[in-house]
C-alpha positions in Angstrom: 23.7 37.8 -2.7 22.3 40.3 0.1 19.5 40.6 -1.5 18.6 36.4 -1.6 20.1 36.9 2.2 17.3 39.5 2.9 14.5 37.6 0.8 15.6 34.7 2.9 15.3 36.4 6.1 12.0 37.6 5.2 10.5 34.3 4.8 12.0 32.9 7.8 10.2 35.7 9.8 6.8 35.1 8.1 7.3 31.2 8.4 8.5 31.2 12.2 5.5 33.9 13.1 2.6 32.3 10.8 -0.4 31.3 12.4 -0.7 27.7 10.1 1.7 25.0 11.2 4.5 25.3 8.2 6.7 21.8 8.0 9.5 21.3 5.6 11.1 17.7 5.3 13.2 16.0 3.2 11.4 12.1 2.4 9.9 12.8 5.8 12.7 14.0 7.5 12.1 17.4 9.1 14.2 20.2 7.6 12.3 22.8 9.4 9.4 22.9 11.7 7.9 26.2 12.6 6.3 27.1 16.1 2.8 26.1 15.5 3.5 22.7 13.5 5.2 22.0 16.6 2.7 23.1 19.1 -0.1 21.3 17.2 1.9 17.8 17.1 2.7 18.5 20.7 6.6 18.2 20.0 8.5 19.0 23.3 10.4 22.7 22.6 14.0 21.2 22.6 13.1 18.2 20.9 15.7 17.0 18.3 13.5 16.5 15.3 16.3 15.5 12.7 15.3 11.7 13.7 11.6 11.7 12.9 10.2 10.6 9.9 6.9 12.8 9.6 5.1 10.0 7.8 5.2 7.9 11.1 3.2 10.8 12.0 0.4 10.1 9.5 -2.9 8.5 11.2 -3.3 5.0 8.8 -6.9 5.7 7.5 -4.5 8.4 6.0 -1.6 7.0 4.3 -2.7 5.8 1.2 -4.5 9.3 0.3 -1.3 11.1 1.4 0.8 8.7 -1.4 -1.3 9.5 -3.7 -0.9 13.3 -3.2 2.6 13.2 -3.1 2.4 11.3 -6.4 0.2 14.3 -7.3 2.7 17.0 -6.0 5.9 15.1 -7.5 4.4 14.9 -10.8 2.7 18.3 -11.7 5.4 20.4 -9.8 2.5 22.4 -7.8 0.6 22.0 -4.7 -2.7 20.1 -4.0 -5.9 21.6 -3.1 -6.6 22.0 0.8 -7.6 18.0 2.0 -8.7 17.3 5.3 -6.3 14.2 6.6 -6.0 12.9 10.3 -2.4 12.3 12.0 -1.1 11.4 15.0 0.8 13.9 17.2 4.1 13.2 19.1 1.9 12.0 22.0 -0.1 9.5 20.4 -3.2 11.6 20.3 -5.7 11.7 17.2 -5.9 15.3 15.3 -7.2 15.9 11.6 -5.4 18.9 9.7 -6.9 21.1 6.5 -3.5 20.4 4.7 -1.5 21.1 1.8 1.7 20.5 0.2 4.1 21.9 -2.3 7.2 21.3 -3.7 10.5 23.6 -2.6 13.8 24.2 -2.8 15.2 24.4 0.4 18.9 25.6 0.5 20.2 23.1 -2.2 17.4 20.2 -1.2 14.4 19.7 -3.3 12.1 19.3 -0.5 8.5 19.4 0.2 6.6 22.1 2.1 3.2 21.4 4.1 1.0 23.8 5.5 -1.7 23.2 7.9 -4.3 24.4 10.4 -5.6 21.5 12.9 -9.4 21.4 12.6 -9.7 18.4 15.0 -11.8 20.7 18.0 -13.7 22.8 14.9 -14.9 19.3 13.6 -15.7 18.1 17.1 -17.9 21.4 17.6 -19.5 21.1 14.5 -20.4 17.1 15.0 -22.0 18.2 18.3 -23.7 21.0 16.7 -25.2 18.9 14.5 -26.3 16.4 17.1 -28.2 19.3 19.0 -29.2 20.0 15.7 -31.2 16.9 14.6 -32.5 16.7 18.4 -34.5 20.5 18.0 -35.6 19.5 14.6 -36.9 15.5 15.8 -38.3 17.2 19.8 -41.8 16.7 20.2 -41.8 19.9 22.2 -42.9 23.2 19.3 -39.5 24.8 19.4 -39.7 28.1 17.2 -37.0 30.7 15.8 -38.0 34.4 14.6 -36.3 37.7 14.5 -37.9 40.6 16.7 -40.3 41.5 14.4 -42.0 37.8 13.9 -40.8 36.4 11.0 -40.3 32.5 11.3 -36.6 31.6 10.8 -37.1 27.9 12.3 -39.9 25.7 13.0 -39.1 22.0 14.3 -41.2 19.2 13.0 -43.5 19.1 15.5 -44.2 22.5 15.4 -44.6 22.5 11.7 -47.3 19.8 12.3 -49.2 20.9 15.5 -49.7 24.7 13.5 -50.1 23.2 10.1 -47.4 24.7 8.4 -45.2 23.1 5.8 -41.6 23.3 6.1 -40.6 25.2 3.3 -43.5 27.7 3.8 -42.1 28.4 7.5 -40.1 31.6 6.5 -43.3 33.3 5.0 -45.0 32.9 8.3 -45.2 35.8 10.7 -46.1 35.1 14.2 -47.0 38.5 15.3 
């Protein structure tokens, strides 16, 4: 019995101190939340969660993929792969998590687990990137990338056609 104490006690330190947002709940009823699931759905600190159903919380271009991987959990026993679902946060505002989901037992509850990292400003940052991106490669400016020593890394479109160079040849070209 210590020893299931101790094991106990061990998890609850790794869950409380994890850096992914760790939510276990009961049919959507929040059994425990640890500190980062409730700093990424922006739950107040005292907050009484034990009223919230955390499928409210799911963003409805969501809900029908999330039924389907419960059915998924339910039925094989293990968790599904990381999926990339959007939800809604306490506060109404739009966040998309890299999510998954396992079955537990938690104290004498057969309850599920989820486990998640918010990706919403990471997918933000990589949308713009790619906007930049496609502007480079489309300017009709001759923008060029090469290491120190003159090898090509990049040559936008333009380039490619003002120097003659054919895009997939551009990494065999040395500019010095």
């Amino acid at each position: 019995e210590d020893e299931i104490r101790e094991s106990e006690k061990r998890y609850r330190t790794l869950a409380d101190n994890s850096p992914m947002g760790i939510l276990v709940h009961d049919n959507g009823t929040p059994l425990y939340t640890n500190y980062t699931a409730r700093r990424i759905f922006e739950v107040e600190p005292d907050a009484d969660l034990s009223k919230v159903n955390a499928y409210d919380l799911i963003h409805p271009s969501s809900k029908d993929k999330v039924s389907e991987l419960m059915k998924e959990i339910l039925a094989s026993g293990k968790a599904h792969p990381l999926t990339v679902l959007k939800f809604i946060t306490m506060k109404g505002k739009e966040i998309e998590l890299e999510i998954t989901s396992l079955p537990i037992r938690y104290g004498n509850i057969n309850a599920l687990q989820a486990m998640f990292n918010d990706i919403t400003e990471s997918k933000k940052a990589e949308a713009e990137m790619n906007k930049l991106a496609e502007i480079v490669k489309h300017s009709h400016e001759l923008v060029n990338l090469a290491t120190l020593d003159g090898n090509m890394i990049f040559l936008n479109d333009f380039g490619c056609k003002m120097l003659g160079i054919e895009p997939n040849l551009v990494s065999s070209v040395n500019i010095m």
